[in-house]
Kinemage of the C-alpha trace (Angstrom):
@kinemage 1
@onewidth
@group {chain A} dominant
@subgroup {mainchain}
@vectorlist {calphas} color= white
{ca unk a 1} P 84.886 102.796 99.408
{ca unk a 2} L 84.169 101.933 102.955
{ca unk a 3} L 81.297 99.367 103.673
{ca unk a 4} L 79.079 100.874 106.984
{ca unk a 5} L 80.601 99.098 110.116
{ca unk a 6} L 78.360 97.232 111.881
{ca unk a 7} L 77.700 95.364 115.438
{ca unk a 8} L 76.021 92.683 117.596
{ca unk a 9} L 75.930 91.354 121.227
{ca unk a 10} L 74.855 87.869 122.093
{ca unk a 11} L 75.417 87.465 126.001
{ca unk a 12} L 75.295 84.307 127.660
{ca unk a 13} L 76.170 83.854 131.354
{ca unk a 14} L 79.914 85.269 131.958
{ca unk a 15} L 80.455 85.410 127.922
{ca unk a 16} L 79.695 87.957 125.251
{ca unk a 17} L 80.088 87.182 121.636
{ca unk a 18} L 79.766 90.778 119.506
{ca unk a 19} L 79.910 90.370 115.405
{ca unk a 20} L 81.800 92.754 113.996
{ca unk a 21} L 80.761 93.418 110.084
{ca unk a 22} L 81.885 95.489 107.425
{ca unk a 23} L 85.325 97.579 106.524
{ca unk a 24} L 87.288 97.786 109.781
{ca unk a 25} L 89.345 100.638 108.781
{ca unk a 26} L 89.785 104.612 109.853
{ca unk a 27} L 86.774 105.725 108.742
{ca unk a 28} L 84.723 103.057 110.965
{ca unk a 29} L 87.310 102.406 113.514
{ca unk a 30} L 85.868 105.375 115.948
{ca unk a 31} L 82.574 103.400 115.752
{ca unk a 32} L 83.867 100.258 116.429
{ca unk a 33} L 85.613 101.397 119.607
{ca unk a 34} L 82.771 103.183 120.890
{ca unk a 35} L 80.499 100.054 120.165
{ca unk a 36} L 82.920 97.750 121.948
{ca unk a 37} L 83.593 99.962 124.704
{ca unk a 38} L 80.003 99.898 125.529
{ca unk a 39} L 80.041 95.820 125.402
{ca unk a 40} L 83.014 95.278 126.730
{ca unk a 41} L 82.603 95.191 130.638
{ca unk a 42} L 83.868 93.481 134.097
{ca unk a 43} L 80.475 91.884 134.020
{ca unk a 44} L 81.434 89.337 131.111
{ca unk a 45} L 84.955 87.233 131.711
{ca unk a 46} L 84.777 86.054 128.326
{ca unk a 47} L 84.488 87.875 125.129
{ca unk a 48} L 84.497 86.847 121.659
{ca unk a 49} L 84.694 88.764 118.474
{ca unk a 50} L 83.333 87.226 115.504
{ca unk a 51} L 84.441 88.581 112.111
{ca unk a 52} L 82.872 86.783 109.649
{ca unk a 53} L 81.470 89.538 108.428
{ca unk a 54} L 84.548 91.817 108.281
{ca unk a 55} L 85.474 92.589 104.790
{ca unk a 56} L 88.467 94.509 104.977
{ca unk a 57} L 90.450 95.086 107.871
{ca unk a 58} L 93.986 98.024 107.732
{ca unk a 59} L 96.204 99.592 110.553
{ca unk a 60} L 93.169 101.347 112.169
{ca unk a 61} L 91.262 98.065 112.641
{ca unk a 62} L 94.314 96.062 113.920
{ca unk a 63} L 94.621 99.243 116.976
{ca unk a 64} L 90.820 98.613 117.373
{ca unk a 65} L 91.267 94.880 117.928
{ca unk a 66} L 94.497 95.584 120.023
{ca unk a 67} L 92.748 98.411 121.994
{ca unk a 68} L 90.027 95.816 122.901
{ca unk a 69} L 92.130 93.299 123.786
{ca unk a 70} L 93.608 95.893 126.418
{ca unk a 71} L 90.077 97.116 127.435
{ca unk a 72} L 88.736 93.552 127.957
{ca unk a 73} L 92.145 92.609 129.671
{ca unk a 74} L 91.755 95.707 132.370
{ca unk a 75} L 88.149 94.747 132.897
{ca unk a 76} L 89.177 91.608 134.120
{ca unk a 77} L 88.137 89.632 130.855
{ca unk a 78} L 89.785 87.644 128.342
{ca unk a 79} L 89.428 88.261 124.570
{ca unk a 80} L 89.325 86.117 121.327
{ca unk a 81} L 88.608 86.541 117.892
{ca unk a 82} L 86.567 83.825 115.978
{ca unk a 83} L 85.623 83.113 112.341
{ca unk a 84} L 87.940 85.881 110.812
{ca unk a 85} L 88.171 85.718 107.022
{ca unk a 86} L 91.342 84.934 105.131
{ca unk a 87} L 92.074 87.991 104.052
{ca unk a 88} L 91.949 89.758 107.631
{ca unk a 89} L 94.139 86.447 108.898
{ca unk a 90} L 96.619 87.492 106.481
{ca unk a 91} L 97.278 90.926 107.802
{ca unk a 92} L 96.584 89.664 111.192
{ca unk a 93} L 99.649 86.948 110.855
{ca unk a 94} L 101.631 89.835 108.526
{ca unk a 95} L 101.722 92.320 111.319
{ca unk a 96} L 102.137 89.594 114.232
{ca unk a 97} L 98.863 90.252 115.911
{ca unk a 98} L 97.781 86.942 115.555
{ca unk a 99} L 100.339 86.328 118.342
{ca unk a 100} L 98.669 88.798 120.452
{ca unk a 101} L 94.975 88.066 120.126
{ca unk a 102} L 94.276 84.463 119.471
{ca unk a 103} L 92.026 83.469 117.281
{ca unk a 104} L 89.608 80.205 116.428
{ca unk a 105} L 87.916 78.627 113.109
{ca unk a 106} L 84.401 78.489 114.844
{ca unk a 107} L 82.560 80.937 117.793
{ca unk a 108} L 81.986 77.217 119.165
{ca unk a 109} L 85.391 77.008 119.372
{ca unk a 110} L 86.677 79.926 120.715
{ca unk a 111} L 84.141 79.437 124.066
{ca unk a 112} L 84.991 76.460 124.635
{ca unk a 113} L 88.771 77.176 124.378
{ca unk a 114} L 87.857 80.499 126.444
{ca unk a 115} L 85.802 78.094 129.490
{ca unk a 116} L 88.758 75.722 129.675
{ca unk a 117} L 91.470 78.214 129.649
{ca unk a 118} L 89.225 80.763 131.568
{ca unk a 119} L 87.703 78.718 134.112
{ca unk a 120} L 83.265 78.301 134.080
C-alpha cells in the first residue's frame, strides 16, 4: 500500500526548503518530480529537501532524489537532503547515494552547511 505523496515550499531569500512526505516509490515518484520541478528553479541557490515525513523510500524514489539533484545542479543550485529517517538512510547508504546527495540531521543544519559551502 502506497501512502499519498505529499509536498511543501518554505522560501527564504536564495534558499528553498520543500518537505517531502509519504511513500517515495513508483506510484508517487511522477508526482514528486513534477512537484519539484516546479520548485526547483535558478531563482533559489540553495535547496533543501526535508524527509521527515518520508515513510518508505525504493529505486523510483532514489532516481527522483538523483534527478533533482541534477535539475537543481543545471539550474545553478546546490541540493541537500535533511532530516531523512533511518530507514530511507539505510537504502540511501546501501545503494551509495548518500555519497552523491549529502545529507544533514537537522534543516538548521543543512542551511547553514549550504551558506558556508554555498556562499550568502
Amino acid at each position: 500500500m502506497t501512502a499519498e505523496a505529499s509536498d511543501q515550499a518554505d522560501a527564504s531569500g536564495l534558499s528553498l526548503t520543500v518537505q517531502v512526505g509519504g511513500d517515495m516509490d513508483w506510484q508517487t515518484a511522477p508526482f514528486l518530480r513534477e512537484r519539484l520541478l516546479a520548485q526547483i528553479t535558478a531563482e533559489y541557490r540553495r535547496v533543501v529537501l526535508d524527509l521527515s515525513a518520508v515513510s518508505f523510500c525504493d529505486s523510483a524514489g532514489l532516481n527522483v532524489l538523483l534527478w533533482a539533484r541534477r535539475l537543481a545542479n543545471e539550474a545553478g543550485s546546490e541540493l541537500v537532503l535533511a532530516c531523512v529517517p533511518a530507514n530511507v538512510q539505510r537504502t540511501l547508504v546501501m545503494t551509495g547515494v548518500d555519497t552523491v546527495v549529502l545529507a544533514y540531521v537537522t534543516v538548521g543544519e543543512a542551511e547553514s552547511a549550504l551558506v558556508v559551502d554555498g556562499g550568502a
